[in-house]
N, C-alpha and C positions, 0 to 999 in steps of 0.2 A: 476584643473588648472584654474585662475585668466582670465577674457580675458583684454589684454592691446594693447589697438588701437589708442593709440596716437602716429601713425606714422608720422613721419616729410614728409610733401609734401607740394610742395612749390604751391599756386595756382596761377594762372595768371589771369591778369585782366580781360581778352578777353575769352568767351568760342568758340569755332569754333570745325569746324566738321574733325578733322585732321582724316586722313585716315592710318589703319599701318594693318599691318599681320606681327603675331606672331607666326613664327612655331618650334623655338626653336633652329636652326639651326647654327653651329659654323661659317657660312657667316653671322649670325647675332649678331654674338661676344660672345655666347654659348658655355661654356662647360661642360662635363659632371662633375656630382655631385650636391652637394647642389644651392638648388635654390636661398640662402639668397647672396643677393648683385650684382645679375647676370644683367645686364643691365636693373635698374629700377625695379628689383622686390626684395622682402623681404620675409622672409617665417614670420608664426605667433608668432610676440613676447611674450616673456613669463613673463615680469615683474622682473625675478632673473638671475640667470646663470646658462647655459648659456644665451646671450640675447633674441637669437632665436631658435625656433627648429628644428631640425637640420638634421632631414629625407626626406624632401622633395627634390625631386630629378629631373636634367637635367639624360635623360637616352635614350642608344639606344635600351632597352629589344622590345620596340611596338612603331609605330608611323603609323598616318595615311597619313602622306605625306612628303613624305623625311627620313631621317633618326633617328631622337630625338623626345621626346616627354618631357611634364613634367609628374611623377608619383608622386601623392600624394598619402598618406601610410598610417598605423598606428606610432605613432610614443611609442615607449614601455615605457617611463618614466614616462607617463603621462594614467589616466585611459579613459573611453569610456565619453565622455561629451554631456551634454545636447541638444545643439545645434553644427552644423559644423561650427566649427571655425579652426580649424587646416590645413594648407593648404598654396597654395601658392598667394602672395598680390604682384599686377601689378602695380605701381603706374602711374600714367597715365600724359605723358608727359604735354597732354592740358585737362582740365577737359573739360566735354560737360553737356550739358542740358537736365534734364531728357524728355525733350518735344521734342525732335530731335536727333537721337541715333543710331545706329543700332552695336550690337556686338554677333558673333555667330563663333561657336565651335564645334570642333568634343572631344567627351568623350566614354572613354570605361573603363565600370566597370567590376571590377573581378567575383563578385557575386552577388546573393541575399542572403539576411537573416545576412548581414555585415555592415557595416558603412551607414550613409545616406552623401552620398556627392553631393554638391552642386554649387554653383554659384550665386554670391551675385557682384551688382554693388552699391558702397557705396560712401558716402560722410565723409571722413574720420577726417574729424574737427568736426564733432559735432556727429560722428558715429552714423548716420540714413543709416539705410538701406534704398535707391530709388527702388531695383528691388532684389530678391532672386527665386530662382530655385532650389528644392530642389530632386535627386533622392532616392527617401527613401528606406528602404532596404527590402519592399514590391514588387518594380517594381513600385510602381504609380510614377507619375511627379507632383509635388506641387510646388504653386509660390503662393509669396505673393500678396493678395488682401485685399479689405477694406470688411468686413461683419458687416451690423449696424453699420456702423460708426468708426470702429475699426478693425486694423491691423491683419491679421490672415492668417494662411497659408490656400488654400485651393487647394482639388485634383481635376488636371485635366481628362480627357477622354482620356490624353496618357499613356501608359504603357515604361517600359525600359527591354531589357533581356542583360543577363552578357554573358562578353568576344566578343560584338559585338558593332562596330563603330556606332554613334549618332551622328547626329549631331543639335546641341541647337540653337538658332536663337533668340532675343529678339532684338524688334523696339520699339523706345519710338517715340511718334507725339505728337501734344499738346491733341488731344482727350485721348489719353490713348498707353498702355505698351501690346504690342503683343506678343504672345509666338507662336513659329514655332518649330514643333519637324522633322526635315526630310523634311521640307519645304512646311506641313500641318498645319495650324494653329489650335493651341491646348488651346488656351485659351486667351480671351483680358478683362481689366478691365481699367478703369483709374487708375492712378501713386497713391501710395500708401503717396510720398509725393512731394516736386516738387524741392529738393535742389541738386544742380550740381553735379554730379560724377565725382571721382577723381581717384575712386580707382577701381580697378576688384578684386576678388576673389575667386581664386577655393578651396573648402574645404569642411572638412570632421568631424564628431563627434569621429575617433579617437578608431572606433571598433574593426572590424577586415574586409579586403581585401586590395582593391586598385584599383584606376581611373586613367586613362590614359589622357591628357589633351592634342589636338594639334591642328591647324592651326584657332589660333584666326586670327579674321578678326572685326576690328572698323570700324564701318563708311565707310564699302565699299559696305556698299547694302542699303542703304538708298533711291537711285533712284531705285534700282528694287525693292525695297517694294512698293512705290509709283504705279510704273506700273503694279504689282501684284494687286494691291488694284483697281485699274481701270480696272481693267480686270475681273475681280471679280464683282464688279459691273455691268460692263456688260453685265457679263453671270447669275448672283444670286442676289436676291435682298426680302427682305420680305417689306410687307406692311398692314394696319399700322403699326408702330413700335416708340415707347408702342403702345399697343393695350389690349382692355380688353376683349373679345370675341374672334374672329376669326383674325385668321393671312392669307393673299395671300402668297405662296411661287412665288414669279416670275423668271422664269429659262429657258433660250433657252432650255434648254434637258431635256429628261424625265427625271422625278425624280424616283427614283431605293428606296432607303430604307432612312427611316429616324429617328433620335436620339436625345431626348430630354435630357437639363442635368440641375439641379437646379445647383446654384454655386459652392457649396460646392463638385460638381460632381456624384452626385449620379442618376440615370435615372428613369424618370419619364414616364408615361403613357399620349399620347393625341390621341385622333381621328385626323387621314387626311382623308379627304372626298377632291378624287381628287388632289386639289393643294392648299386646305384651311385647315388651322389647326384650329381644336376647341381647344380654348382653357380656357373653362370657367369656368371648374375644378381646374386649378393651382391657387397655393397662390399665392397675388401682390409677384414679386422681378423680379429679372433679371436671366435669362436664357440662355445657349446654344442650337442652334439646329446643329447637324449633319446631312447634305444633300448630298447623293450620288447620283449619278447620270452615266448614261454607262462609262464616261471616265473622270468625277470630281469627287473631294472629298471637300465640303463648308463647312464652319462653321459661323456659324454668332450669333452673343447676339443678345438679345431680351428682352423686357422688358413687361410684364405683370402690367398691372394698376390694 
């Protein structure tokens, strides 16, 4: 199957930070069946006939709030593809900025070892992907990040398990694009590229299972990230940062256990002596650390010089 993304969306001059919640719900002109034409949404074009395809579903089987939900499926005509493109496309009434964002979601997968479905915020005129979330069919959670220079997906330090409610959380600011899995941050990079989003995305490569998609929310947490992020700060904080030797971890409360992760996700070894990290064994690149502590859970990049 061909991918064709020349959806017609009309952009507007102005981007603004328009606030909506989407839970799929016949008070919000909803009904059950295919998702293709449903207020503002479109399922994945297909370039022949039919136009679109034509399994994606409004459905009462599972929802996490109210009654409806959207299920994205396998759809049988078509085989298991490379990347998750099959799925349901939100066109978004006002595009926003990938530097000021905030869109988050409750998802619930059928299985592992099935389809990898995802979450893609795009810009649909020049079809650059701004942000992608992908649950693969391992349990890891991979999003897109820049490594050396170039576009790549990489895993974070969250996991997914099937037939259980998630919910996805992604902030863009002008520093960079945050990922919140359960409203722990799972991984932050700067924006992959910086062109306006128009479009939302939930989809899948087309394997075999099914995701359950319910109570999108745009732009309605943008001040509480803000305040999360200031509060954070005033309870966590590293220094220097780049650093090429030792890191201070500064932290009102004791620090309980902690987790180093190169980007790409994989866990690395440092000595903590006390409340300093050595860390004059790691390669230069950029880093996570995992800080627990009696009654937090931090996360914060790091850069190594």
């Amino acid at each position: 199957m061909k991918k064709y993304y020349s959806i017609a969306c009309a952009l507007f001059s102005v981007l603004s930070l328009a606030q909506q919640t989407v839970s799929f719900e016949s008070m919000e002109g909803f009904i059950s069946g295919d998702i293709q034409g449903q207020v503002g949404w479109i399922s994945t074009p297909t370039g022949g006939m039919p136009a679109h395809v034509e399994n994606q579903m409004i459905t009462t089987d599972k929802a996490s709030d109210g009654y409806s939900a959207l299920k994205i499926v396998k759809e049988p005509v078509y085989g298991t593809q490379a990347d998750p493109v099959i799925g349901g496309f939100y066109n978004l009434p006002v595009p926003f900025a990938s530097a000021g964002f905030s869109v988050s979601f409750d998802i619930n997968i059928s299985q592992l070892g099935g389809s990898v479905f995802g979450f893609q915020g795009v810009n649909s005129i020049d079809d650059q992907l701004v942000v992608r979330v992908d649950f693969d069919k391992t349990g890891i959670i991979k999003v897109l990040s820049t490594t050396s220079g170039v576009p790549a997906l990489v895993s974070t330090t969250a996991s997914w398990s099937p037939n259980v409610w998630n919910r996805l959380k992604v902030v863009g600011t002008s520093a960079d694009i945050r990922y919140y899995l359960n409203d722990v941050l799972i991984y932050q990079s700067p924006a992959v590229n910086y062109s306006a989003i128009d479009q939302l995305r939930f989809v899948h490569n087309n394997a075999v299972g099914s995701a359950y998609i319910d109570q999108i929310k745009i732009n309605t947490e943008m001040v509480l990230a803000v305040k999360d992020a200031a509060l954070k700060s005033s309870l966590f904080s590293l220094s220097p940062n780049p650093a090429s030797d030792f890191i201070k971890i500064n932290s009102s409360q004791a620090i309980g256990k902690i987790r180093i992760y190169e980007a790409a996700g994989k866990e690395v070894n440092v000595i903590l002596n006390k409340d300093v990290l050595d860390i004059r064994g790691l390669t230069p690149g950029v880093y996570l650390i995992n800080v627990k502590t009696d009654n937090q859970n931090f996360t914060e990049k790091f850069i190594k010089k």
